[in-house]
C-alpha positions as CSV (number, residue, x, y, z in Angstrom):
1,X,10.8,215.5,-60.3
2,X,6.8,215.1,-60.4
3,X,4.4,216.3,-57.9
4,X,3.7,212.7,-56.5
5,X,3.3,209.5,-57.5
6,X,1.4,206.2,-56.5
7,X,2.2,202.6,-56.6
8,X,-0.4,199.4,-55.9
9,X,1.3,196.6,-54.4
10,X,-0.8,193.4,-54.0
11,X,-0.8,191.9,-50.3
12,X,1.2,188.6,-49.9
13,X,0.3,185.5,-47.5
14,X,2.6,182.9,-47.0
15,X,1.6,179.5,-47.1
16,X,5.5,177.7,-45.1
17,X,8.8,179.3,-45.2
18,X,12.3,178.6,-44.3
19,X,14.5,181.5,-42.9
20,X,18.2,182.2,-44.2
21,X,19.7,185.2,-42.1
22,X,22.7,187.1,-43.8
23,X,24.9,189.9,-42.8
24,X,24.0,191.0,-46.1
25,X,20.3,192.2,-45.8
26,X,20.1,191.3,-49.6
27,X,21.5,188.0,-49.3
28,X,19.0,187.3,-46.4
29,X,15.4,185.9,-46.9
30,X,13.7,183.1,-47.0
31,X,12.4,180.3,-49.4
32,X,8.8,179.0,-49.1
33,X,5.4,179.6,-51.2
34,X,2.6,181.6,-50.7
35,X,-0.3,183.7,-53.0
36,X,-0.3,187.2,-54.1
37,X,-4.1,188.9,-53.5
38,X,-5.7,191.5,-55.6
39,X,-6.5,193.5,-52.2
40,X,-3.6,195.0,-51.4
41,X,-1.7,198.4,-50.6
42,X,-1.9,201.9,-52.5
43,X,1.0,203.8,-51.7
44,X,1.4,207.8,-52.3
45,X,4.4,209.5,-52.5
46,X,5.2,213.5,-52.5
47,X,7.7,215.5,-51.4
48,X,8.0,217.1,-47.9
49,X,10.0,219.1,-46.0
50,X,10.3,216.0,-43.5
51,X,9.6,212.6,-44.1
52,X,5.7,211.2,-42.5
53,X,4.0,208.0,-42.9
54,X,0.1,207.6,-42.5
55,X,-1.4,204.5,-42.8
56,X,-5.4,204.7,-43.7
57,X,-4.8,208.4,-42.6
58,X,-3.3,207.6,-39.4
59,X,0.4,208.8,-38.0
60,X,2.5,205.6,-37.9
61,X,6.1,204.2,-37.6
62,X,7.0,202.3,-40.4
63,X,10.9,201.4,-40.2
64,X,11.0,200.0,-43.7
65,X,10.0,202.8,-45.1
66,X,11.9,205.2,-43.3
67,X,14.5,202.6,-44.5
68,X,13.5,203.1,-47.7
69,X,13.7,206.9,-47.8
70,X,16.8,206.5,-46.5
71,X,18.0,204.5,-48.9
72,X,17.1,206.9,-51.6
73,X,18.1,209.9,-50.1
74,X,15.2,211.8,-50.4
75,X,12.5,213.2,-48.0
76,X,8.8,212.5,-48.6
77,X,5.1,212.3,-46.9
78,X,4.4,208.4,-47.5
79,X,0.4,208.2,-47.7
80,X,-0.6,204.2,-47.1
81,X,-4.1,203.1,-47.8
82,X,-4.6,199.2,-47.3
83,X,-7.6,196.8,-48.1
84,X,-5.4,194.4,-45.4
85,X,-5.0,194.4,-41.6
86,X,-1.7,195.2,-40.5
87,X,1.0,192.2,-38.3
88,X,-1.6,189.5,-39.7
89,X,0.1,187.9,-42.4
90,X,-0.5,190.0,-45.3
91,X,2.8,191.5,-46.1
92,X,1.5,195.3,-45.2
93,X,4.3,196.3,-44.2
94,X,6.1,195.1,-47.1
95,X,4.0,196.3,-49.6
96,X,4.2,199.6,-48.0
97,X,8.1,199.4,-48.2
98,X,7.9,198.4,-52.2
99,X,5.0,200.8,-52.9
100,X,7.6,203.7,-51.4
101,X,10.3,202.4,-53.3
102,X,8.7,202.3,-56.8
103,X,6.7,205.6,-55.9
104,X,9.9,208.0,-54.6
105,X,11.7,206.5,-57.4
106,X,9.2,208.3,-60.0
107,X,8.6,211.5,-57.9
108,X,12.5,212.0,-57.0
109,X,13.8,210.5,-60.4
110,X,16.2,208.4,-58.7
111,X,16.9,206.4,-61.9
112,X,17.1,203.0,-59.9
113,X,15.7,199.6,-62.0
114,X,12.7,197.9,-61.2
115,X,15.3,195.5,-59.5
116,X,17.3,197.6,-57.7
117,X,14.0,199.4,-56.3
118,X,12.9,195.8,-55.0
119,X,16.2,195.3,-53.4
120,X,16.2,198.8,-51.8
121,X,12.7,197.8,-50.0
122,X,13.8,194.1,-49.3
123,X,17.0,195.1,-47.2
124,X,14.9,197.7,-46.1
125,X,12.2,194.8,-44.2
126,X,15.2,192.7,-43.4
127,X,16.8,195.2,-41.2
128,X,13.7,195.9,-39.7
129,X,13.0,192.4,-39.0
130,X,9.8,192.2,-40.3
131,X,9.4,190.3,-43.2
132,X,12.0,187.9,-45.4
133,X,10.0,187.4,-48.4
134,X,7.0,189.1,-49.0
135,X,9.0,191.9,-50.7
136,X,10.5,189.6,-53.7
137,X,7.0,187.8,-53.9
138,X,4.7,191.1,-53.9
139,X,6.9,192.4,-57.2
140,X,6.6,189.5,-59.0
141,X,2.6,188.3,-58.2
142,X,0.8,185.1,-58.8
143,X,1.1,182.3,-56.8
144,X,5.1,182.6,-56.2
145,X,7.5,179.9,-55.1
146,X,10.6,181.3,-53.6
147,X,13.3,178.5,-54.8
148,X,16.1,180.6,-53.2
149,X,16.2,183.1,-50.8
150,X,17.3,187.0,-51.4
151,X,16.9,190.0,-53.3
152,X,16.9,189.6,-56.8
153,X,20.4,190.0,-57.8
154,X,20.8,186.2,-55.2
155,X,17.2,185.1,-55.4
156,X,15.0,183.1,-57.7
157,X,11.4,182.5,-57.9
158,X,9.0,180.1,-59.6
159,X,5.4,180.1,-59.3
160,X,2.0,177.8,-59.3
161,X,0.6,177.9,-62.7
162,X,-2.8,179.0,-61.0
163,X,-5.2,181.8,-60.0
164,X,-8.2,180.6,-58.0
165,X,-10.5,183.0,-56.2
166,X,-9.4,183.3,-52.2
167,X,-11.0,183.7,-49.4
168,X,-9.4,184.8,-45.7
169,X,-10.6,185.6,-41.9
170,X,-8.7,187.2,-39.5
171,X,-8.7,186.6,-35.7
172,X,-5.7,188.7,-34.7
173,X,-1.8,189.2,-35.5
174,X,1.1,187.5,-34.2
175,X,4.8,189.4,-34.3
176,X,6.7,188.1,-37.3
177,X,9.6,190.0,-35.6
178,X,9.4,187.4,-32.4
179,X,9.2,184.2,-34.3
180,X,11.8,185.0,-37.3
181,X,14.4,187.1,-34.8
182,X,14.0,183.5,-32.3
183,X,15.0,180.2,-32.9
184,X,13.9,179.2,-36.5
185,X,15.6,176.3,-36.9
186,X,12.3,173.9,-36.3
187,X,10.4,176.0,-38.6
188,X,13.2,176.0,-41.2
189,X,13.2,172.2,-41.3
190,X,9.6,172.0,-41.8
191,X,9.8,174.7,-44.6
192,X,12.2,172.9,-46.4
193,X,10.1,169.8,-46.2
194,X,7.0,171.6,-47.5
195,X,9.2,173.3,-50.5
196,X,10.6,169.8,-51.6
197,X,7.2,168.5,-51.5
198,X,5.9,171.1,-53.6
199,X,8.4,171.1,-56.0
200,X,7.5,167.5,-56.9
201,X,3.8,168.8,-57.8
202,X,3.5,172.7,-58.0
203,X,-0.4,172.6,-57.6
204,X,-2.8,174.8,-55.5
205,X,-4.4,171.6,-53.9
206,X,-0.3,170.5,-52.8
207,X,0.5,174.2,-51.8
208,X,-2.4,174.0,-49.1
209,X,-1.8,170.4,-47.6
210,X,2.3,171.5,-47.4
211,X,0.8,174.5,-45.5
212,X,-1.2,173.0,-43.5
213,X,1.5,170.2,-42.5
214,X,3.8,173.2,-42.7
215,X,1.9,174.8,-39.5
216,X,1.6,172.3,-37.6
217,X,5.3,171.1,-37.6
218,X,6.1,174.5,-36.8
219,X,4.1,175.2,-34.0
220,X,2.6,178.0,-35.4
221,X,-1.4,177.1,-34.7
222,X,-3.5,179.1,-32.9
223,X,-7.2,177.4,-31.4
224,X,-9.2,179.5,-33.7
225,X,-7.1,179.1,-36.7
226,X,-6.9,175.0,-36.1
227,X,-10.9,175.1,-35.8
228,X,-11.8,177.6,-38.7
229,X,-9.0,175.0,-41.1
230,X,-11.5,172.0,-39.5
231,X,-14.2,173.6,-40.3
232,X,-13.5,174.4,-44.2
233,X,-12.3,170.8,-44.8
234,X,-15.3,169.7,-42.8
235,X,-17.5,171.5,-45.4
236,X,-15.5,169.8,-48.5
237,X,-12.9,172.7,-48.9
238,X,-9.5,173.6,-48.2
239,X,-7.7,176.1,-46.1
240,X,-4.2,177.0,-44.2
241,X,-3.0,179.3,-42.0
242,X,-1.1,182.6,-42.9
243,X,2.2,183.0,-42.3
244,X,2.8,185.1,-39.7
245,X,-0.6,186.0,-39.0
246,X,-3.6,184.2,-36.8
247,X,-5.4,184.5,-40.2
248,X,-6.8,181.3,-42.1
249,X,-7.5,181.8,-46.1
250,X,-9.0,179.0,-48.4
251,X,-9.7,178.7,-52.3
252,X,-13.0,178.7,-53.7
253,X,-16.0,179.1,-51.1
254,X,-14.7,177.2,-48.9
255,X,-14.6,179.5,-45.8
256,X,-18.4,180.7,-46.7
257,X,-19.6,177.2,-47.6
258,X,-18.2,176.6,-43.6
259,X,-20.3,179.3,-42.4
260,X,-17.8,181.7,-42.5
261,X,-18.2,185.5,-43.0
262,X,-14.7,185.9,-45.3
263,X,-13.3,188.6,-46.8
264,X,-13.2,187.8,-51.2
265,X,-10.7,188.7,-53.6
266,X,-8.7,186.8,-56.4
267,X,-4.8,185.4,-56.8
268,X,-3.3,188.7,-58.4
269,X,-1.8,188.3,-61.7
270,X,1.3,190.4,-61.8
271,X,2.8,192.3,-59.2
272,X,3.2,196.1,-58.3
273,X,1.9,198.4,-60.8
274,X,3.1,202.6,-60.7
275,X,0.6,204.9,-61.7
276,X,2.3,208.8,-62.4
277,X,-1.3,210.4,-63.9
């Protein structure tokens, strides 16, 4: 056992999704495409005499990772620090989920896979109804296409062949818990319209107009979010929204060249990284 132990986990927006309930939390998820970012989610792990989570040094309550200790059987103060707003379509609270996962597993020697550590922290966001995907994407980076929906042992992943700079706004969160524990079925349909579409050309420029179309089929648009996407391709850009956030993100300049004040950051090119120094 080692005195601590931190983990980096990129943040994770998704572009259109499909959702797949299960009993099984690892057979559950959700197929769609989205982009890994290079801000994202430094997670420290040490053990305690009773489990805490802080979130850029505040108290919180994080049910995947209490989940996650769970899981593991071990007790530990979980220190989050995040470049991302949480509930607005960044996969936070995934990435804090995975980052505990990968982090206990080096402090507590647990002497689970890389695998079984992803599926720990994917049943783990399941059950909390908070996320169906991110988990799976965020451990493997890029620009990920989730083909079938799961943990790894049931799911399987592709990815864009691409890594363009990205930039993002955000106006607010919307509760992923509300829209994916309500009816999906409309957004399903229009996810698997988008993932068809994208599997017949697996480009950046295809993965934002299926978006796009994607979010609007679903009914997921916000005001701001529809104006700020008007205003990028009004400027000769192109942008979608996040899914589940009231956040809009765009390759290239294309939110500043629309007189936008974005963050910046870049497609990340692998996914969760442990550091044990």
């Amino acid at each position: 056992m080692s005195d601590d132990a931190t983990a980096f986990v990129p943040g994770h927006i998704t572009g259109f999704f499909s959702a797949h309930p299960d009993d099984d939390p690892a057979v559950a998820g959700s197929r769609g495409a989205g982009v890994t970012l290079s801000h994202g989610v430094t997670v420290t792990v040490e053990p305690a005499s009773e489990s805490t989570v802080t979130l850029d040094g505040e108290a919180v309550e994080m049910e995947p990772v209490a989940s996650v200790l769970q899981s593991l059987g071990v007790t530990a103060a979980v220190e989050a620090e995040s470049e991302l707003p949480l509930g607005a379509g960044f996969g936070v609270s995934g990435a804090m989920a995975l980052g505990t996962a990968l982090a206990s597993n080096a402090v507590f020697s647990c002497g689970r896979s890389e695998n079984e550590l992803v599926t720990v922290a994917h049943e783990a966001e399941v059950r909390a109804g908070t996320g169906l995907g991110d988990v799976v994407a965020q451990a493997r980076g890029g620009m990920p296409i989730r083909i079938d929906p799961g943990a790894p042992r049931h799911g399987y992943i592709d990815g864009i062949p691409a890594r363009p700079r990205i930039e993002y706004v955000t106006f607010g969160g919307l509760s992923t818990a509300d829209i994916i524990g309500g009816d999906t079925s409309t957004l399903t349909t229009a996810g698997e319209a988008a993932l068809d579409a994208l599997a017949e050309e697996p480009t950046v420029d295809r993965f934002l107009a299926e978006s796009r179309q994607f979010a609007r089929d679903a009914d997921l648009l916000t005001d701001r979010v529809e104006t700020a996407i008007a205003d990028v391709r009004d400027a000769g850009g192109d942008a979608a929204m996040a899914m589940l956030g009231e956040t809009v993100f765009a390759v290239g300049t294309g939110l500043s060249d629309a007189g936008y004040d974005p963050e910046r950051c870049f497609v990340h090119p692998a996914g969760s990284t442990l550091d044990t120094a």
